[in-house]
N, C-alpha and C positions, 0 to 999 in steps of 0.2 A: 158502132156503139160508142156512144160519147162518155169515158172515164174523169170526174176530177179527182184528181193526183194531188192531194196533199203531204205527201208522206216524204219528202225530197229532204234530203244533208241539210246540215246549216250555212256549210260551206256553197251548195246549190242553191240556195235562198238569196243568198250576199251576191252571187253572177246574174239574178232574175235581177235584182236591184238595181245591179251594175248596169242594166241594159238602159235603166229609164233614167239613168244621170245624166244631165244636158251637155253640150261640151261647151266648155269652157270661154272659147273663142265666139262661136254663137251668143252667149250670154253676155257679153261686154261688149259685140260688136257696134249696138247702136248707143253702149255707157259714154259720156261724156268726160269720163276718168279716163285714169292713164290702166289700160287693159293690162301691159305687162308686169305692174307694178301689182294690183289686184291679184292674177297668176302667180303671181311668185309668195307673196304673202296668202294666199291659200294654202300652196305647196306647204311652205315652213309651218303655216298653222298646224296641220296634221302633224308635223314631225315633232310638236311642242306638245300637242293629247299625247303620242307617242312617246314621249320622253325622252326622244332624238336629238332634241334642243330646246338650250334653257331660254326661259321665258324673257330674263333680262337679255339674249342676247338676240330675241327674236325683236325686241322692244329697239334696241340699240340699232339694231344693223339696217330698220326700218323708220325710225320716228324724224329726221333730215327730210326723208324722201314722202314720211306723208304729210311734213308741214309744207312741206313746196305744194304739193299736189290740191292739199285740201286749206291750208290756213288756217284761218280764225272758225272754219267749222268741225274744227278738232274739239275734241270733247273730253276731260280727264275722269277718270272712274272714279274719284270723287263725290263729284256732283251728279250721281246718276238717281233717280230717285227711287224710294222706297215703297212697293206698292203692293210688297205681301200685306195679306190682314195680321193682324195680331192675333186673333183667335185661329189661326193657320200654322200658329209656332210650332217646329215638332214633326208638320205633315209631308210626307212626300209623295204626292203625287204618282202613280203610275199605271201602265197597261198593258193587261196582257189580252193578245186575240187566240182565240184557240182555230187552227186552221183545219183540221178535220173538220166545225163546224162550219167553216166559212163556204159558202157555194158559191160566191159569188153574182151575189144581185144587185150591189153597186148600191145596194139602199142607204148603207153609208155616207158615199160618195153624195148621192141628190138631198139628201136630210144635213148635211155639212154644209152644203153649196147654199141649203133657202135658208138653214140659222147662219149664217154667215154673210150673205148677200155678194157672194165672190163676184167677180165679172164675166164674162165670156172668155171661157178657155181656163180658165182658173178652177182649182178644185186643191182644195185644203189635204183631203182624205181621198186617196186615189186607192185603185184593186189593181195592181198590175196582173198580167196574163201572160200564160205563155202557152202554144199550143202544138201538141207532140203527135205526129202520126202522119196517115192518110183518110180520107173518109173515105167511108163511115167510122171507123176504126182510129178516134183521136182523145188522147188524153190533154186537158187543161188543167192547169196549173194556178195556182190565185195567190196572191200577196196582197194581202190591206198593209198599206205606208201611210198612215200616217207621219206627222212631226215626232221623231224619237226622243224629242227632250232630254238628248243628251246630257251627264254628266259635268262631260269634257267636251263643252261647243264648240267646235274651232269657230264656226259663224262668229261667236263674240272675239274674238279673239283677232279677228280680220275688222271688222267695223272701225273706221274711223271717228265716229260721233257718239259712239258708246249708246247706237240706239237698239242695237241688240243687247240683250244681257238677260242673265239668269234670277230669278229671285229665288227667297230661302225657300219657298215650296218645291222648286226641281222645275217649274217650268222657263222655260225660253221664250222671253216675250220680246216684242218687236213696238218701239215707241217711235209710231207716225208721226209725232211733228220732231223727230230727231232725225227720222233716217231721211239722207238724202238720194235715197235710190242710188248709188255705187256699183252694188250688183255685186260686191268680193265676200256678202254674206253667199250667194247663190252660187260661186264655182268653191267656196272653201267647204259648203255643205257635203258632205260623201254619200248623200242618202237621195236629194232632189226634192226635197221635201219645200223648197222653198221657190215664190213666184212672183215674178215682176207685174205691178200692175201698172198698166198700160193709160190706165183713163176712160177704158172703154168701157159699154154699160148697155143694158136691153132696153133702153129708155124708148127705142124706135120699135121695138116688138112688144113690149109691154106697159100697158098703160098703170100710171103711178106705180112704176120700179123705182125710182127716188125719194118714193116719198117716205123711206124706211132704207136708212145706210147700215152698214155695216158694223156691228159693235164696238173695230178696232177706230173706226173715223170717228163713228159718232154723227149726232144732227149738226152741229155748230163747231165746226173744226177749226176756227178762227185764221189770223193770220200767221202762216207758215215762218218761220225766223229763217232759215237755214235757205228761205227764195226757192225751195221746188214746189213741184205743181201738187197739190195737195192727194190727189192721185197717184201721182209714179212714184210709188215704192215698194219696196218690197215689204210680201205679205207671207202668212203661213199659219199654220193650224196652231194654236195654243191650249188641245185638250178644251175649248170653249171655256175660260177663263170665266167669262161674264155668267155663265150659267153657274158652272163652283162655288161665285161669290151667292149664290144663290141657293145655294146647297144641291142644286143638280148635278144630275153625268154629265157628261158630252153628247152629243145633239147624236155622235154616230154610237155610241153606246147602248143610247135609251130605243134608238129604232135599228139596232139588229135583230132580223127576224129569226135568224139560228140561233140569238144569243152564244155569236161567239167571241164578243168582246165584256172583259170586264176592269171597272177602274174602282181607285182608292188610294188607299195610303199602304204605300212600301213601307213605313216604317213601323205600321202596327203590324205585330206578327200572328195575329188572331183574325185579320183581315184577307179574301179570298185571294186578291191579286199577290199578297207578301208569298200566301202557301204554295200557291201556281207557280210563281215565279219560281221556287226552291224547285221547284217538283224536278223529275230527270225529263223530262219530256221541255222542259223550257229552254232557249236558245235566245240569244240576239243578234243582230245583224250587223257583219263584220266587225264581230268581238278582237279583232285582231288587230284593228287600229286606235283602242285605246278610247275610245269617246262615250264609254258607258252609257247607252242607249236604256230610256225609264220606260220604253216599249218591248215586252218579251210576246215570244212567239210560242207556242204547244203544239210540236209537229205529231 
């Protein structure tokens, strides 16, 4: 008899997590950066959310080694630009999935992938799985991961071009003609939520799949400054940003068929996600390393 097990510790949820984190060396193996350098400034990023070490000294003890490394595609958070709305002032962003309702049909997962237009193997909104027993007699386990839209991103905090970055509404967005695909946002991630794109595409299995990109590329992505391939970089879920500006959910929101996700604004407290999120039954994923995750869970 097939059980889904949603009922599992908070602390059990963060080990299911743990499993689907890519390693580290895998992910920079074919980067054209300096791999150890990326690895070490992950490490210290996390210890910087953590408040293990000051930010000035995570800034100092690294900024020599990433002007050798990267140069003139260094980037100062200065200049980064501003791309909240102004009628957005105020809003924070968040989500909570209720896991008892979740069954795991992945409708998510294929409703993110076609508004999004990911690539082959890519998937913004994944269900991870874990399965416990013998058959007939096995229990499944479900996790929907999304982008946590951390708080405290280490991802920003690693990038050297400042093409990750947080805006005032709490999301985490990612500015394609910034990033140079580096890959130190994707090992400093704790969660895996983020994906290198490759260049690849179903253009051979499916007719006119180009002829509708991706929201984060766009039709007319013009010419790249920074000299990469206007493809390889890294990607990741933004809560569907482009539908927000639009006044819609998120593409995996609006087609959960258990309805057991819901979004809005954390900061109104008359709003369902604020009340769920307080409730005892809410949790986040490895609250213990400090990175305030705008994704809560309802075991």
């Amino acid at each position: 008899m097939l059980f889904r097990k949603n009922d599992l510790e908070p602390e059990d949820y963060s080990k299911l997590a743990d499993g689907f984190v890519p390693n580290p060396d895998q992910v920079l193996k074919t980067s054209r950066y300096d791999s150890d350098l990326g690895k070490n400034m992950a490490k210290d990023a996390r210890k910087v959310i953590s408040g293990d070490l000051d930010i000035k000294d995570f800034h100092q003890a690294y900024s020599s080694s990433l002007l050798q490394e990267f140069g003139e595609q260094m980037t100062s958070e200065e200049t980064l630009p501003n791309k909240t709305n102004a009628s957005q002032s105020g809003v924070r962003w968040g989500m909570v999935i209720d896991l008892k309702k979740c069954v795991g049909c992945d409708t998510c997962t294929v409703s993110c992938k076609a508004e999004n237009r990911t690539p082959p193997g890519m998937s913004y909104n994944v269900v991870l799985e874990t399965i416990k027993g013998e058959f007939p007699n096995i229990s499944v386990t479900n996790l929907p991961r999304p982008c946590m839209q951390c708080d405290k991103p280490p991802c920003v905090q690693v990038c050297p071009t400042r093409a990750t970055y947080k805006m005032k509404d709490g999301i985490v967005v990612i500015d394609n003609d910034r990033c140079i695909g580096c890959r130190y946002c994707m090992v400093a991630c704790p969660y895996g939520a983020r994906s290198y794109d490759f260049g690849n595409s179903y253009e051979d299995e499916m007719l006119g799949y180009n002829d509708i990109t991706s929201p984060e590329y766009g039709m007319d992505r013009g010419k790249r400054k920074n000299g990469a391939i206007p493809e390889e970089t890294v990607r990741k879920c933004n809560f569907c940003y482009h539908r927000l500006q639009r006044g819609e959910e998120p593409a995996c929101v609006e087609t959960c068929i258990g309805d057991a996700r819901y979004f809005g604004d954390l900061n109104d407290p008359n709003s369902v996600v604020s009340k769920l999120a307080a409730s005892s039954r809410a949790f986040r994923l490895k609250e213990e390393l400090g990175t305030e995750p705008r994704v809560y869970y309802l075991r």
